[in-house]
N, CA, C and O of each residue as an XYZ file, in Angstrom:
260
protein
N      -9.359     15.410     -9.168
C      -8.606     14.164     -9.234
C      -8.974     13.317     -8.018
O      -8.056     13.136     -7.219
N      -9.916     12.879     -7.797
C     -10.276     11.770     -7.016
C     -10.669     12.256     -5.704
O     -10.674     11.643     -4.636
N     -10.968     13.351     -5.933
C     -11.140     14.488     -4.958
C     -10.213     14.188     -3.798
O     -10.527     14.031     -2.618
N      -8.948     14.136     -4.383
C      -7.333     14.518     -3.236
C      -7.155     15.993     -3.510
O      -7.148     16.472     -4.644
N      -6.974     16.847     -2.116
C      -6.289     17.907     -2.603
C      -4.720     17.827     -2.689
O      -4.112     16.775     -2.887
N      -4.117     19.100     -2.512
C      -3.030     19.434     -2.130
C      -2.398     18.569     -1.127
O      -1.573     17.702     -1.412
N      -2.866     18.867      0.206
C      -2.648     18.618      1.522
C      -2.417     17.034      1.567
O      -1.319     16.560      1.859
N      -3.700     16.135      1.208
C      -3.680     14.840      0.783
C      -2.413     14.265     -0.052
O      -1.454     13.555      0.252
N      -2.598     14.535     -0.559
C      -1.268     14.068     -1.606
C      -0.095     14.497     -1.315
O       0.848     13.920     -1.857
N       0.149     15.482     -0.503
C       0.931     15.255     -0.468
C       1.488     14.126      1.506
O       2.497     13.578      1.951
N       0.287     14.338      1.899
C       0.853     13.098      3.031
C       0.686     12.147      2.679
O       0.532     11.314      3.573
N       0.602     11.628      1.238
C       0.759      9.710      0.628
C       1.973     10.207      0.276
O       2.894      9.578      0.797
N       2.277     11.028     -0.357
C       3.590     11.228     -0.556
C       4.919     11.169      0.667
O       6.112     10.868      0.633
N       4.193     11.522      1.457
C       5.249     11.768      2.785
C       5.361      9.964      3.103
O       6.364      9.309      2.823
N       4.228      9.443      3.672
C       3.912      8.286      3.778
C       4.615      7.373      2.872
O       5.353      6.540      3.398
N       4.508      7.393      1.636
C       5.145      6.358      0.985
C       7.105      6.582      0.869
O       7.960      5.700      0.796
N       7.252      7.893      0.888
C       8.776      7.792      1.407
C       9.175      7.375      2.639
O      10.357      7.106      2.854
N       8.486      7.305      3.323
C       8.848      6.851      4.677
C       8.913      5.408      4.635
O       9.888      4.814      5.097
N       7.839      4.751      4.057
C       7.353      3.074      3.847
C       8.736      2.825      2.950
O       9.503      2.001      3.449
N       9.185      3.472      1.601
C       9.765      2.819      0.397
C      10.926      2.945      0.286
O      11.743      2.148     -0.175
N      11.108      4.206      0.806
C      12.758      4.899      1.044
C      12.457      5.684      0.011
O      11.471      5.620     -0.724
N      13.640      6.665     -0.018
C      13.590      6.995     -1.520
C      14.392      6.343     -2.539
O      14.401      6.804     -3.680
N      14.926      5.527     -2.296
C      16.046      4.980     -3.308
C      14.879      4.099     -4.066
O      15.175      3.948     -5.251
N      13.965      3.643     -3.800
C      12.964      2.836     -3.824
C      11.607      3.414     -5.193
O      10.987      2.947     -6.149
N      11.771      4.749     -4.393
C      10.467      5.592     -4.838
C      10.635      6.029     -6.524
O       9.526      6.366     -6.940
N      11.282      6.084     -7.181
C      11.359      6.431     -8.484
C      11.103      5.199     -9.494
O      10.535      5.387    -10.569
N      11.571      3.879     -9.070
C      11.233      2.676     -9.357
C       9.673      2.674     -9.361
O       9.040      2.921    -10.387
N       9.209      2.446     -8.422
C       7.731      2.456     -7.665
C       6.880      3.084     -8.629
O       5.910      2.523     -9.139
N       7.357      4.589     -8.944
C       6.448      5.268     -9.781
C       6.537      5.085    -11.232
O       5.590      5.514    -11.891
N       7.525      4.515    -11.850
C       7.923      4.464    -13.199
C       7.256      3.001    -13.028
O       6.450      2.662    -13.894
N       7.396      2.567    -12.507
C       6.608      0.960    -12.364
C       4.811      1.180    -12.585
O       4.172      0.545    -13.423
N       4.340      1.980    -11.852
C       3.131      2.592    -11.665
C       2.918      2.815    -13.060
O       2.489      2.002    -13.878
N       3.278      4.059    -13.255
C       2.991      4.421    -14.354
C       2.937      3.740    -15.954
O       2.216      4.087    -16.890
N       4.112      2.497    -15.896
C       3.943      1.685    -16.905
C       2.503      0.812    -16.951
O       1.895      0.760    -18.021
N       1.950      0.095    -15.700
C       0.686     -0.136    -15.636
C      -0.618      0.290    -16.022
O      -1.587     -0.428    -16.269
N      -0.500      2.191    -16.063
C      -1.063      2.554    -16.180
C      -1.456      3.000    -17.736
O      -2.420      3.457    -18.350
N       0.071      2.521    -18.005
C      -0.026      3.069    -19.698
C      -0.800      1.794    -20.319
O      -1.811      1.941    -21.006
N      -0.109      0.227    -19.949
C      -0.666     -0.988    -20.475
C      -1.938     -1.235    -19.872
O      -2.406     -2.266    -20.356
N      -2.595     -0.792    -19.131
C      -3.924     -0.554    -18.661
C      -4.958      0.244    -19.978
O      -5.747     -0.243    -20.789
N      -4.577      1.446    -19.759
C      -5.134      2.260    -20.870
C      -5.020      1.274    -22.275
O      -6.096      1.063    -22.836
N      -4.096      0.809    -22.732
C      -3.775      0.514    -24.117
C      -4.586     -0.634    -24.045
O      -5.086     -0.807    -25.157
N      -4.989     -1.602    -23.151
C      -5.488     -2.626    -23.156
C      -7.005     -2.588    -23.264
O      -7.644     -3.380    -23.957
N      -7.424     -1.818    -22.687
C      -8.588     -1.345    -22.548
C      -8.993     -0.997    -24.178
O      -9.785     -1.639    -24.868
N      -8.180      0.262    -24.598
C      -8.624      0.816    -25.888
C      -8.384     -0.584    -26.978
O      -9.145     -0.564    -27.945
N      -7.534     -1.632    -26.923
C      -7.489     -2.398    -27.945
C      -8.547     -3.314    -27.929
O      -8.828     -3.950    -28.945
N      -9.413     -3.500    -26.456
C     -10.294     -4.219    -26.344
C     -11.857     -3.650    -27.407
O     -12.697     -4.307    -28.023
N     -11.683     -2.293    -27.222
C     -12.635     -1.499    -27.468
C     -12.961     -1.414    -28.814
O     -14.115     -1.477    -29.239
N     -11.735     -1.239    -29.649
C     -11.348     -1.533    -31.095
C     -11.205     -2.779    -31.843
O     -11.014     -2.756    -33.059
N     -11.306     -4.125    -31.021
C     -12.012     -5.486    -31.223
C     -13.464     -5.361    -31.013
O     -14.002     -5.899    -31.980
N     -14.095     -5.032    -30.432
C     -15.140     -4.766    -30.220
C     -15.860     -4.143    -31.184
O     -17.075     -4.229    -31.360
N     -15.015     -3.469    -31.847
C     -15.717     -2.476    -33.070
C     -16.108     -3.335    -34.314
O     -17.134     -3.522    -34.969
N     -14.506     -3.876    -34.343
C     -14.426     -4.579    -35.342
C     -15.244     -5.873    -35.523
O     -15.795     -6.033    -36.612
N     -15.400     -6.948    -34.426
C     -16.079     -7.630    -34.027
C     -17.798     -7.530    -34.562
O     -18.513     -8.344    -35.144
N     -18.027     -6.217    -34.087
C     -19.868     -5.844    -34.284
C     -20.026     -5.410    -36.240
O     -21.002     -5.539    -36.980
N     -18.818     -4.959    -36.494
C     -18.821     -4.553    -37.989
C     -18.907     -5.901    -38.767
O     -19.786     -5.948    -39.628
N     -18.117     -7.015    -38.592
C     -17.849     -8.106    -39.206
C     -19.476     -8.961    -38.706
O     -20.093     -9.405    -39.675
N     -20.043     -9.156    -37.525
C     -21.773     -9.315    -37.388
C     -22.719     -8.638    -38.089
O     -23.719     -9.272    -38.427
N     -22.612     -7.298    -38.433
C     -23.584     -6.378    -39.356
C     -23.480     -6.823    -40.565
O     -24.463     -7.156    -41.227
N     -22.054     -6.890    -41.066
C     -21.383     -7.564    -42.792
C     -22.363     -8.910    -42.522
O     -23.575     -8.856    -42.730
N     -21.914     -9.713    -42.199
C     -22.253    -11.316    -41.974
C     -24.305    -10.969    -42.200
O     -24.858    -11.253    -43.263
N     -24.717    -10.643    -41.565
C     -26.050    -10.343    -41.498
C     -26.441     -9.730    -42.800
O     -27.285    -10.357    -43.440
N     -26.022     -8.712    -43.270
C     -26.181     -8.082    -44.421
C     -26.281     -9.212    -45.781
O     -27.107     -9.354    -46.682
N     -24.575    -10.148    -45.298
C     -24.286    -11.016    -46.400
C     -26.039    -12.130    -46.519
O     -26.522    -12.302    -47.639
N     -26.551    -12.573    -45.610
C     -27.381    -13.547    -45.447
C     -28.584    -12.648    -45.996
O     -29.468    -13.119    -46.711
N     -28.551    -11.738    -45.722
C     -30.496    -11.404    -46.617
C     -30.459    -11.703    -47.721
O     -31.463    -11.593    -48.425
């Protein structure tokens, strides 16, 4: 994983409770993590226009011979 070990992670961890509080820190990560989900999803819907996109150019081409 991003080549963090143990040790690493866990002093961002120490670090960011110290910076965020903890009252702070559960927000922070559920926040994170929603990004990360609409990140992913955005990406894959791009990918799946893309598909569709090159299928509807092959049709179109096909249609013209």
């Amino acid at each position: 994983m991003f080549g963090l070990g143990m040790q690493e992670l866990l002093i961002i961890l120490a670090i960011a409770l110290v910076v965020f509080g903890p009252s702070k820190l559960p927000q922070i990560g559920s926040g994170l993590g929603k990004a990360i989900r609409d990140f992913k999803k955005g990406v894959s819907s791009d990918d799946s226009e893309d598909s569709v996109k090159e299928a509807k150019d092959e049709n179109s081409k096909d249609f013209h011979r």
